[in-house]
C-alpha positions as CSV (number, residue, x, y, z in Angstrom):
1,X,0.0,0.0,0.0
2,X,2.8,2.5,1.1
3,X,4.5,1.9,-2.8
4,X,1.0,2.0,-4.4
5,X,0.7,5.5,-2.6
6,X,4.4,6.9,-3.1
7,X,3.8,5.8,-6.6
8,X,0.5,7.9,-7.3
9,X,1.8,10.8,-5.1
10,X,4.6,10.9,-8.1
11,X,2.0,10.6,-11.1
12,X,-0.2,13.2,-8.9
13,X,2.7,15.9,-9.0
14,X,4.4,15.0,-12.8
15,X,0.9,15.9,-13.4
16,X,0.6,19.0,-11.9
17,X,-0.1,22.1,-14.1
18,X,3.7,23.7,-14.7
19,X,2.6,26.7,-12.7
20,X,2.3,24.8,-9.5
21,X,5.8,23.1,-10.6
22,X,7.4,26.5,-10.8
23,X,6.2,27.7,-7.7
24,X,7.4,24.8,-5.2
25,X,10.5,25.5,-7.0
26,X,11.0,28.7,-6.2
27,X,9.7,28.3,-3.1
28,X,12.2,25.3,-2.4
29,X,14.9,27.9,-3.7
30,X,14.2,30.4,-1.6
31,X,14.3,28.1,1.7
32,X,17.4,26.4,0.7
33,X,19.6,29.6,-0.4
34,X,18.3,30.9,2.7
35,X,19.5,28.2,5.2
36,X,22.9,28.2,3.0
37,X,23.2,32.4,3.5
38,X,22.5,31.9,7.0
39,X,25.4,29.2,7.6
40,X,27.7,31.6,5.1
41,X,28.1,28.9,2.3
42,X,29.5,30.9,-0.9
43,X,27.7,30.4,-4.1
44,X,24.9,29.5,-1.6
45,X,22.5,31.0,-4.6
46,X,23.6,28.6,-6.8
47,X,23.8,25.5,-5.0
48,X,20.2,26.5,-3.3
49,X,18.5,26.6,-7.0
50,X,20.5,23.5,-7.6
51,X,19.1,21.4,-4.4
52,X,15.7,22.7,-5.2
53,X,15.9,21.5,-9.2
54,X,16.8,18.4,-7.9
55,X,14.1,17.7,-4.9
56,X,11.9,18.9,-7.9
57,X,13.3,16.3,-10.5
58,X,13.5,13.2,-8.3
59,X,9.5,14.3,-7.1
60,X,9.3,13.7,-11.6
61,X,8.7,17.5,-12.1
62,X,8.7,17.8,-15.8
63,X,9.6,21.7,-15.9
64,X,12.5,22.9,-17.5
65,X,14.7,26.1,-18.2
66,X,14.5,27.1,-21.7
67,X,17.3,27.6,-23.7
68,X,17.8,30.6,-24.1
69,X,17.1,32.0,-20.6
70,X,19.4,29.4,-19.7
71,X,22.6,30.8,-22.2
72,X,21.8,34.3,-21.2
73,X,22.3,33.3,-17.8
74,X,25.6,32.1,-19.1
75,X,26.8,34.9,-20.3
76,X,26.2,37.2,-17.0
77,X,28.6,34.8,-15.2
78,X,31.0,34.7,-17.9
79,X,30.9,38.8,-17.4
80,X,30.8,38.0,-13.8
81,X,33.9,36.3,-14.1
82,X,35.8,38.7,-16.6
83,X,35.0,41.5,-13.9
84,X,37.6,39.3,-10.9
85,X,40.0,39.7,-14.0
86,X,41.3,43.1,-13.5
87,X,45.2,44.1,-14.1
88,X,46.6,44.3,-10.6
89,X,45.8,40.4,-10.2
90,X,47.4,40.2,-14.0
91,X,50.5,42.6,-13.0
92,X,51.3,40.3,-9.9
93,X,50.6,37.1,-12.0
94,X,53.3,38.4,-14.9
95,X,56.0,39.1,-11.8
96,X,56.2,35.6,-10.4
97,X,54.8,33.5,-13.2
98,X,57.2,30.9,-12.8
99,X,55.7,30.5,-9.2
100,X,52.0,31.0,-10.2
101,X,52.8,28.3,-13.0
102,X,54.9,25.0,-11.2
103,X,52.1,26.1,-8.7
104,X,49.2,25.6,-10.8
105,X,50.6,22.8,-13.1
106,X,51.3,20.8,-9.4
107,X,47.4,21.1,-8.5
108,X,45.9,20.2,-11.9
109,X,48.3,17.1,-11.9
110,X,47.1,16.0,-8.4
111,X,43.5,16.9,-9.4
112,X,43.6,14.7,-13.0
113,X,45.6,11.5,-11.5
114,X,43.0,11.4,-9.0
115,X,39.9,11.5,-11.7
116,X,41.8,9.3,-13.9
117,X,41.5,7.0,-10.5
118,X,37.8,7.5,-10.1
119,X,37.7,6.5,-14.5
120,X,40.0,3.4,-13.6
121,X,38.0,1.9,-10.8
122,X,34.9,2.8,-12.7
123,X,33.5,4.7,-10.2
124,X,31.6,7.4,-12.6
125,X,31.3,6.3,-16.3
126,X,33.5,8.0,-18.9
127,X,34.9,11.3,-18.8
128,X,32.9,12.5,-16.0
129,X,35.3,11.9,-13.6
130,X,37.5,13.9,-15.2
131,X,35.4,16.5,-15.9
132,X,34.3,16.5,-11.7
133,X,38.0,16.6,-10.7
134,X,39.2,19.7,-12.2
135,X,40.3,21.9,-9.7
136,X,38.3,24.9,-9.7
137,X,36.2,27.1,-12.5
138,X,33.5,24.5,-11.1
139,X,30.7,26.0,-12.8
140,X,32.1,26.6,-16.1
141,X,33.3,23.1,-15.8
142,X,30.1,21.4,-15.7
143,X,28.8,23.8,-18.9
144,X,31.3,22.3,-20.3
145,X,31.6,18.8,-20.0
146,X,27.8,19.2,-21.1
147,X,29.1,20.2,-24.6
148,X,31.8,17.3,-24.8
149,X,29.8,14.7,-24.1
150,X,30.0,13.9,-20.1
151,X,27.5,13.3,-17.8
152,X,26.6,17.1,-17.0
153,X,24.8,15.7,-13.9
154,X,27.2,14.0,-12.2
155,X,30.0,16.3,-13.0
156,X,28.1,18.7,-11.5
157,X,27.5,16.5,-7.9
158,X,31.2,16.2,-7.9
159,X,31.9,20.2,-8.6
160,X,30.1,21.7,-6.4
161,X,30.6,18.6,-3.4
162,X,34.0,19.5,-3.9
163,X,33.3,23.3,-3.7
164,X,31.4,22.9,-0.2
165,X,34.2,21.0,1.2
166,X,37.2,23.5,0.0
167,X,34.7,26.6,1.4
168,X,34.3,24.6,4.7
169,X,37.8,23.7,5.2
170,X,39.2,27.4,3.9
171,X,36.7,28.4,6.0
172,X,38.0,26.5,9.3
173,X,41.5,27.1,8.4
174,X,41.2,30.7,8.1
175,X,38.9,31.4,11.4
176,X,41.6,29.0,13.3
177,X,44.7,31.0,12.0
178,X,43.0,34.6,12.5
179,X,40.1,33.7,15.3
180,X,37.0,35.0,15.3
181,X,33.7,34.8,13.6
182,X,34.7,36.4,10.0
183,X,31.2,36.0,7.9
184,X,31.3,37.8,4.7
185,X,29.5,41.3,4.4
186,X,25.6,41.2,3.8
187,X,24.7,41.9,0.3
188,X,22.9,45.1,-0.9
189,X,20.6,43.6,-3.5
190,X,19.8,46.7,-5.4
191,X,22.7,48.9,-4.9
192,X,23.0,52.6,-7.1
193,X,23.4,51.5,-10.3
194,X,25.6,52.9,-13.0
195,X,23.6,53.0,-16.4
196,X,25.7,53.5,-19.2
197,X,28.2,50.6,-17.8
198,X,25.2,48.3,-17.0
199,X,23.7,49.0,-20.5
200,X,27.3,47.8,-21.9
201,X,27.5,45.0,-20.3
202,X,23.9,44.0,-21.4
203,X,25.3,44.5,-24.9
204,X,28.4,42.8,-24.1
205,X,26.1,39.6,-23.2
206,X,23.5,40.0,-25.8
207,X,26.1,40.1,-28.7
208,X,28.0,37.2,-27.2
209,X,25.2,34.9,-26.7
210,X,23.7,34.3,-30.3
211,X,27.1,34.7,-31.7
212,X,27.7,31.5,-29.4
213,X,25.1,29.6,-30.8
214,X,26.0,30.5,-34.4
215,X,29.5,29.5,-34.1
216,X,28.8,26.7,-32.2
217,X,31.2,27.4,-29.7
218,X,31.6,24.4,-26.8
219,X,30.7,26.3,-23.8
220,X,30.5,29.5,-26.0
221,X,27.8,31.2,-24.1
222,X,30.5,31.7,-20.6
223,X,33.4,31.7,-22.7
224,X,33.0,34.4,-25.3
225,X,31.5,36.9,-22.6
226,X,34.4,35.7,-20.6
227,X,37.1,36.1,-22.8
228,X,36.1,39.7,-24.9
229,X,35.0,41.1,-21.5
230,X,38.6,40.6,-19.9
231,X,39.9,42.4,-22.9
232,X,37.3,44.9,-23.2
233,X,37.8,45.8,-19.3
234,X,41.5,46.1,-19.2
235,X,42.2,47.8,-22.6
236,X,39.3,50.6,-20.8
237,X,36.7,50.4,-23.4
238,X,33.9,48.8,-20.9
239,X,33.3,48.9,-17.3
240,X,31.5,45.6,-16.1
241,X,28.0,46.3,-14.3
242,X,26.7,43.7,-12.6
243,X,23.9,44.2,-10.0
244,X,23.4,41.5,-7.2
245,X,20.0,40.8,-8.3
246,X,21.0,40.1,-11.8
247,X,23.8,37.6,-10.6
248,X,21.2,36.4,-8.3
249,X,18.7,35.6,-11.2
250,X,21.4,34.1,-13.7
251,X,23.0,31.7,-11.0
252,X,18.7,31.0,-10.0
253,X,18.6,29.7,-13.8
254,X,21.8,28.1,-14.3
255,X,21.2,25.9,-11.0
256,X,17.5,25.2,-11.8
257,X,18.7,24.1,-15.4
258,X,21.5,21.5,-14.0
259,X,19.2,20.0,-11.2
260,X,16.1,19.5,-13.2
261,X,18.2,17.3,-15.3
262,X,19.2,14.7,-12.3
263,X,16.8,12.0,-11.9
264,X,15.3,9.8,-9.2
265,X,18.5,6.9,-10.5
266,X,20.9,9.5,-10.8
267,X,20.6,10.9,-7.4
268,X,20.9,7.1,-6.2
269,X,24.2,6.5,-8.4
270,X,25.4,9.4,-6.9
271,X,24.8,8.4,-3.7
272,X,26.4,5.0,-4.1
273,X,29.2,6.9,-5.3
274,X,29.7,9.4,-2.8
275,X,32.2,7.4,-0.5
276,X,34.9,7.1,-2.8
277,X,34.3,11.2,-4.6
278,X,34.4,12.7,-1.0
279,X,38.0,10.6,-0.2
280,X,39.2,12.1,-3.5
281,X,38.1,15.5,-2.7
282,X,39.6,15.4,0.6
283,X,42.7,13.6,-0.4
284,X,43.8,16.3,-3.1
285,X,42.8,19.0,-0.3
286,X,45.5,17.2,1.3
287,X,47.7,17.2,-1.3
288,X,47.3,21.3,-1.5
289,X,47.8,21.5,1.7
290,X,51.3,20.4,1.2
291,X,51.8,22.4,-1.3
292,X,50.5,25.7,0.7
293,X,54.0,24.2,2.9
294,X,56.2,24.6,-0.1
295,X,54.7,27.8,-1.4
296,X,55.6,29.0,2.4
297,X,59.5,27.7,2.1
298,X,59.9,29.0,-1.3
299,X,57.3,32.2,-2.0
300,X,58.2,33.5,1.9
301,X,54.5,33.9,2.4
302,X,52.3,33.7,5.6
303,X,50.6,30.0,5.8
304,X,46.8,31.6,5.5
305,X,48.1,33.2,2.0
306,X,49.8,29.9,1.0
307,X,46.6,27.8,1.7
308,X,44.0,30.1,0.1
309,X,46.2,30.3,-2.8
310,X,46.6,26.5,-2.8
311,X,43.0,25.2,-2.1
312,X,41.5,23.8,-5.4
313,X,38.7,26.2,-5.8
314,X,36.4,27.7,-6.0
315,X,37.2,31.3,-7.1
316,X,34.1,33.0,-5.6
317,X,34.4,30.9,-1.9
318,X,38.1,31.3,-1.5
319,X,37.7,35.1,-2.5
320,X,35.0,35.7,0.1
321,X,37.2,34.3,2.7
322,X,40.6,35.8,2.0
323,X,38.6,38.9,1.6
324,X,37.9,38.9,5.2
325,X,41.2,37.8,6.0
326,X,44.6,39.8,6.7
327,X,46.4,37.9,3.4
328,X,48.1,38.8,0.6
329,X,45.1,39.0,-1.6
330,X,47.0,39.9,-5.1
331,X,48.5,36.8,-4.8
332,X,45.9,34.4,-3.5
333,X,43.8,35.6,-6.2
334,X,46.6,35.3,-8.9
335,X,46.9,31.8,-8.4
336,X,43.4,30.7,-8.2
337,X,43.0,33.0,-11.8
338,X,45.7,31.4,-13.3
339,X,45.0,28.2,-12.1
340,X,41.4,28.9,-13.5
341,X,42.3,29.9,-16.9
342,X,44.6,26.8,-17.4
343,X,41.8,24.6,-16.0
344,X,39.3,26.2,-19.0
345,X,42.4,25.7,-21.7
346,X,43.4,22.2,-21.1
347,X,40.5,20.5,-19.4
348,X,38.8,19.1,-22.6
349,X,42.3,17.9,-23.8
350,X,42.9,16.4,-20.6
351,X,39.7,14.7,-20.5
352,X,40.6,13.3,-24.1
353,X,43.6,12.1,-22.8
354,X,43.5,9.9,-19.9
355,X,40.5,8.9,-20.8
356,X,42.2,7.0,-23.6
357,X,44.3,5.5,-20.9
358,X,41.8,4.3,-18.4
C-alpha cells in the first residue's frame, strides 16, 4: 500500500499544471539559499537553485529552463567572471609566473591523476570523472563537460561537493589561523546603479550569446562573454555592471537548469558513489595542503596566504574568505585565476587524454 501511494503521489505531481511546478520550485529555492546564506556557504544561490531543481526532478517534475534564458544566464557569469579579471591580479601574476605556473601545473596534476582514478576503478562512467575533478572554474566546468559529451549531472554532484568541502575547510583554516567569527559582508541587493556601464554589459552579453550559438562554440555562451569582457575591461573600453540581483537571477537559472536534469536513478548513483568522490576531494585538499607548505618555504609567504592560494577552488568561496582575511590577496587571487584559466584551456584535452588510458 505504502509503494501504491508513493507511486501515485509521483503521477499526482508530474501531473501537476507547470505553474504549480514553478512555484514549489522557487519556493524550495528560496528556503534552501536561505538556510545556505544563514550558515555563510558561498555560491549558496547557486547550490540552493540547484538542491531545489533536484528535490523537484526526483519528485518527476517535468519543468524545465529554456534555452535561451538558460545561455543568457551564461553569459552574465561569464561577465561575472571577466569583472575578478582586473590588471593588478594580472600585474602580480606576470612578476612571479614561474611560481604561479609549477604552482598551478602541481594542483591540476594531483587533481587529474586522481579523476583518472575515479575513471579506472569505474566509479563514474566515462569522462565524468575527469570532468568533476578539475580543480576549480566549477561552474564553467560542468557547462562544459555538457558540450563534450560527459554526464553534466554527475559532474556537477562532484563540482560543487568539492566546492562545499574546500569553502568549509578554507573556512576553518582561516577562522583557526586569524580567530573569530569572520562572515562575509551582507549583500545590498539593489545597490545605485551605474547605467551606461550596466547598458554595456547587457550588450556585451546579448552580442555574445547568439554569436555563441551560431558558431557553435563548446561552452561559448560563458566563454565568449568571458574572454572579450577581460579584454574589453583592461584595454578601458567597458566597465563591467553587474547588480546583485541580476547575478542572483542568472546563477537561479543556471542551477535550476542542471538540477532539473538529475533524476530519481541519478541521485541514487550518486549516492552510491559518494564514499569514494568525497575521499578524493579530501585527499587532493591534502595534497594542496602540502603544497601551501612549499609555497611557504619558497614564496616567503604567511601560511593563510599559502593555503587560500593552494586550495583547489572555488574562485568565488576562496575570494569571500581571503577577503575577510589579513592575506596577501593579489597573490591568493593570482593563483586561483591562473590556475582557472589553465583549467578552462586544457580540461577538454585532458579529459581526451586519460580517458584514452583508463
Amino acid at each position: 500500500m505504502p509503494r501504491h501511494l508513493s507511486k501515485l503521489s509521483r503521477h499526482s505531481f508530474s501531473d501537476c499544471h507547470v505553474a504549480i511546478q514553478w512555484t514549489i520550485l522557487l519556493i524550495c529555492s528560496v528556503m534552501f539559499i536561505t538556510f545556505l546564506e544563514i550558515i555563510h556557504l558561498s555560491a549558496a544561490l547557486l547550490l540552493g537553485a540547484m538542491c531545489a531543481a533536484i528535490l523537484v526532478a526526483v519528485m518527476e517534475g517535468s519543468i524545465r529552463v529554456p534555452r535561451w534564458p538558460f545561455m543568457l544566464a551564461q553569459g552574465v557569469v561569464g561577465s561575472m567572471i571577466a569583472r575578478s579579471m582586473p590588471l593588478p591580479i594580472i600585474k602580480e601574476m606576470m612578476q612571479e609566473w614561474p611560481l604561479f605556473i609549477s604552482g598551478v601545473f602541481s594542483v591540476i596534476v594531483a587533481s587529474s591523476f586522481l579523476g583518472w582514478l575515479l575513471v579506472r576503478w569505474r566509479v563514474v562512467p566515462g569522462t565524468t570523472a575527469l570532468w568533476g575533478s578539475s580543480p576549480g572554474a566549477a561552474l564553467t566546468m560542468t557547462l562544459m563537460a555538457e558540450a563534450y559529451g560527459a554526464d553534466v549531472r554527475l559532474v556537477a554532484f562532484m563540482q560543487y561537493l568539492r566546492v562545499v568541502c574546500v569553502a568549509v575547510v578554507a573556512s576553518f583554516v582561516a577562522q583557526i589561523w586569524i580567530g573569530g567569527n569572520h562572515a562575509p559582508p551582507a549583500i545590498v541587493w539593489f545597490p545605485s546603479l551605474r547605467i551606461l556601464p550596466f547598458l554595456e554589459t547587457l550588450m556585451l552579453i546579448g552580442i555574445t550569446t547568439p554569436l555563441a550559438r551560431i558558431l557553435r562554440i563548446p561552452a561559448g555562451a560563458i566563454l565568449l562573454p568571458l574572454g572579450l569582457g577581460v579584454l574589453l575591461q583592461d584595454t578601458g573600453w567597458l566597465s563591467i555592471e553587474l547588480p546583485p540581483w541580476l547575478l542572483a537571477i542568472s546563477y537561479a537559472f543556471v542551477g535550476w537548469s542542471i538540477g532539473l536534469r538529475f533524476s530519481r536513478a541519478i541521485v541514487l548513483y550518486a549516492a552510491r558513489s559518494f564514499p569514494r568522490i568525497l575521499g578524493s576531494i579530501l585527499t587532493l585538499i591534502l595534497l594542496c595542503g602540502g603544497l601551501a607548505m612549499i609555497l611557504v618555504k619558497i614564496a616567503h609567504v604567511d601560511p593563510l596566504t599559502a593555503y587560500l592560494a593552494a586550495s583547489p577552488g572555488g574562485v568565488d568561496s576562496i575570494a569571500i574568505i581571503a577577503a575577510s582575511s589579513p592575506v596577501n590577496m593579489p597573490f591568493v587571487m593570482g593563483m586561483q585565476t591562473v590556475r582557472f584559466i589553465v583549467v578552462l584551456l586544457t580540461a577538454p584535452t585532458i579529459a581526451k587524454f586519460l580517458s584514452q588510458r583508463k
